[in-house]
C-alpha positions as CSV (number, residue, x, y, z in Angstrom):
1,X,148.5,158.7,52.8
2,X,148.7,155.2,54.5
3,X,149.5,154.6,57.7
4,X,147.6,155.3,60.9
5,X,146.3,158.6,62.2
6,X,149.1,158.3,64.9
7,X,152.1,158.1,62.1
8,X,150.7,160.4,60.1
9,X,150.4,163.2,63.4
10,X,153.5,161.8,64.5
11,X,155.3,162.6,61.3
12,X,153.5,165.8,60.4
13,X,155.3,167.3,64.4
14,X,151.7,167.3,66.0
15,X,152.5,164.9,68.5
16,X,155.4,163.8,69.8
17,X,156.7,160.1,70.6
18,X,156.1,160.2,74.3
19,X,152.3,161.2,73.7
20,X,151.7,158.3,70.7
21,X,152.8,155.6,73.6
22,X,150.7,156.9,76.1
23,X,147.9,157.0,73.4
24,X,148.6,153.3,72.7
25,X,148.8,152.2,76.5
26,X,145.2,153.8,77.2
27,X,144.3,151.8,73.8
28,X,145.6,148.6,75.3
29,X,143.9,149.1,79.0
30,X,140.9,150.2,77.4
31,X,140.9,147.3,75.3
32,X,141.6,144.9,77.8
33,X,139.3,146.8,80.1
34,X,136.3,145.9,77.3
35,X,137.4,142.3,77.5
36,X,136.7,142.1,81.0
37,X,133.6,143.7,80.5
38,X,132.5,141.1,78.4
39,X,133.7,138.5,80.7
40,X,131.7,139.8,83.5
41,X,128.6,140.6,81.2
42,X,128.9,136.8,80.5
43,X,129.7,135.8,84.0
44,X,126.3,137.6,84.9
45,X,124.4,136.2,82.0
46,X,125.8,132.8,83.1
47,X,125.0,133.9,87.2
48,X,121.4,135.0,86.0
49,X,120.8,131.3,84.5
50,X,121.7,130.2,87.8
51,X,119.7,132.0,89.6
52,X,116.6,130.9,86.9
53,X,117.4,127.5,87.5
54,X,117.9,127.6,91.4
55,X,114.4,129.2,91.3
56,X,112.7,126.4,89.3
57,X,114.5,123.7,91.2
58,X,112.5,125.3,94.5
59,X,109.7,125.4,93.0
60,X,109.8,121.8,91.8
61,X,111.0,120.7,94.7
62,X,107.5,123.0,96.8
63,X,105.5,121.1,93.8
64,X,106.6,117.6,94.2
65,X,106.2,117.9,98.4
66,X,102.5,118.8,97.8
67,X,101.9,116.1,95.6
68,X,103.4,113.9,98.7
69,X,101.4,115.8,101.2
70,X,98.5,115.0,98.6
71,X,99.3,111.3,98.3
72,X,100.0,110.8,102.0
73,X,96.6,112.1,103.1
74,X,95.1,109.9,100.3
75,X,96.9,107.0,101.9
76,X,95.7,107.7,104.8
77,X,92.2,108.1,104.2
78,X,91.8,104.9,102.5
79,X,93.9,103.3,105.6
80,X,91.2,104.8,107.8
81,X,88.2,103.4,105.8
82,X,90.0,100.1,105.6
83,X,90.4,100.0,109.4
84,X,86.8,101.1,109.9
85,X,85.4,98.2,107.6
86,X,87.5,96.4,109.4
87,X,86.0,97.0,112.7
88,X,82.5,96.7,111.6
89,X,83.1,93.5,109.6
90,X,84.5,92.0,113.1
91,X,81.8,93.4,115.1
92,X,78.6,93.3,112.6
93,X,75.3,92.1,114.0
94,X,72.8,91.4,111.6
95,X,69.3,92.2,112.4
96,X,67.0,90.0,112.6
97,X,63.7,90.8,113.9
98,X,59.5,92.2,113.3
99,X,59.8,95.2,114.6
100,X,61.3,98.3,112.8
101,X,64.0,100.9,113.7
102,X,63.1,104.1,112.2
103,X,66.8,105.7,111.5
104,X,67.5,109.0,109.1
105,X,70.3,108.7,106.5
106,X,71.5,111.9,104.3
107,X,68.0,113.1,105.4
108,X,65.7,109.7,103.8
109,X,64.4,107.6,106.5
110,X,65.5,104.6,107.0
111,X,64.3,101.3,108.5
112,X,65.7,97.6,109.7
113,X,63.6,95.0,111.2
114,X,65.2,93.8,114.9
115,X,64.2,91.8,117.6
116,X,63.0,93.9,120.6
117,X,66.5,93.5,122.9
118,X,67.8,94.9,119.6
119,X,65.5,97.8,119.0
120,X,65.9,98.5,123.4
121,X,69.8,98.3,122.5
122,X,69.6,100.5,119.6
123,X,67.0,103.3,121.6
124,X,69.4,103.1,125.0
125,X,72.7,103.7,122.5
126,X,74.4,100.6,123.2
127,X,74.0,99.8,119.3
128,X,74.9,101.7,116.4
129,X,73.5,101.5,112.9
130,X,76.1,101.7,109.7
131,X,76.7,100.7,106.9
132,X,78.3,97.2,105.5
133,X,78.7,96.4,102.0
134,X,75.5,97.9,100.7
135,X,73.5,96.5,104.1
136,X,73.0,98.2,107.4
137,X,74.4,96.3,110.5
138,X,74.1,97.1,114.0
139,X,77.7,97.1,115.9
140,X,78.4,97.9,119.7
141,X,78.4,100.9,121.0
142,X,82.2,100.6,121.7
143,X,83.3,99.4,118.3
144,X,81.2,102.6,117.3
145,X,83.3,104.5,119.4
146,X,86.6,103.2,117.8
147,X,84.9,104.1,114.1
148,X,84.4,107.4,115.7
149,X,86.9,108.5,116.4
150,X,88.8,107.4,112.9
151,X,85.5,108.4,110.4
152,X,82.9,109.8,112.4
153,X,80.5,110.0,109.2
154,X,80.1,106.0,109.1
155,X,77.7,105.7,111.8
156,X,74.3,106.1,110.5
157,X,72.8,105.8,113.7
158,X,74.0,105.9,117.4
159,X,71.1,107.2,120.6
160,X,72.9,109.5,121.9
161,X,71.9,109.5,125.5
162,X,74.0,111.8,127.3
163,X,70.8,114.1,128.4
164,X,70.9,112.9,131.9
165,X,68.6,115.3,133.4
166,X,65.5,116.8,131.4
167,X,65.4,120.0,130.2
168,X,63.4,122.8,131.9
169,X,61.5,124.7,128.9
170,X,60.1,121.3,128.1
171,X,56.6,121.9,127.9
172,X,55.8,118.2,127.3
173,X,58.4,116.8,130.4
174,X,55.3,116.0,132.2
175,X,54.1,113.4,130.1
176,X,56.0,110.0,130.0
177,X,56.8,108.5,126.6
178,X,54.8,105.1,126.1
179,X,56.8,101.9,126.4
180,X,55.5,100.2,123.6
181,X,55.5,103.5,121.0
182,X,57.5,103.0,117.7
183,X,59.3,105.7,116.1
């Protein structure tokens, strides 16, 4: 008995010529049917990978813009403490002097000997203390404005005088500060 199943049913009068075609037909479109299957199996396979790699070129791309965000404000930065040596280095005044200004730095006190125009300067907030290459300089009150407003944390020292009028729960208001007291 060789042969296929078909040929064999076909000549045993099971089945009949018309039904063997049709039998082959739904073979073929099943077949065919499979191949497209496979196709489209592949085709998602292949769409999946694109998606995977769409993905992790967004990411990259998120990764490598905070890296530039990163670098950028690091470029910056050092572009702000270049101009504010900059302006201290043009404006520095040494001091030079016998009498010492008290200042506090990172909570240690601090001292530099000026003249006395210096130390009235430095009490009245005209002059700022900071800090120049290891040494602290005094610098005018507007170049201390300019650091300011780029690094505010480089002045060591500035009077702020902007208490125009005394404050009321002072219990010590009426007694005047002595001209010649040192702090």
């Amino acid at each position: 008995m060789s042969g296929s199943l078909r040929d064999q049913l076909l000549k045993q009068g099971l089945v009949n010529k018309k039904q063997v075609q049709q039998a082959q037909k739904a073979d073929k479109r099943k077949a065919r049917d499979n191949r497209k299957n496979e196709k489209v199996g592949e085709a998602a396979i292949v769409d999946e990978s694109r998606v995977l790699a769409q993905t992790a070129r967004e990411e990259k791309r998120r990764r490598d813009r905070e890296i530039n965000l990163q670098r950028e404000a690091e470029r910056k930065q050092k572009e702000l403490v270049a101009q504010v040596k900059q302006i201290i280095a043009c404006n520095a005044i040494r001091p030079a002097g016998e009498i010492d200004y008290n200042f506090v730095v990172a909570g240690k006190i601090k001292k530099i000997a000026v003249d006395k125009q210096q130390h009235k300067a430095l009490s009245a907030g005209r002059l700022a203390v900071v800090e120049l290459e290891g040494r602290h300089v005094m610098i005018p009150a507007g170049a201390a404005d300019k650091i300011v407003q780029r690094l505010p944390e480089a002045i060591l020292s500035q009077a702020d005088n902007s208490h125009s009028e005394p404050d009321p729960d002072d219990p010590y208001a009426d007694f005047q500060i002595p001209d010649d007291l040192m702090w």
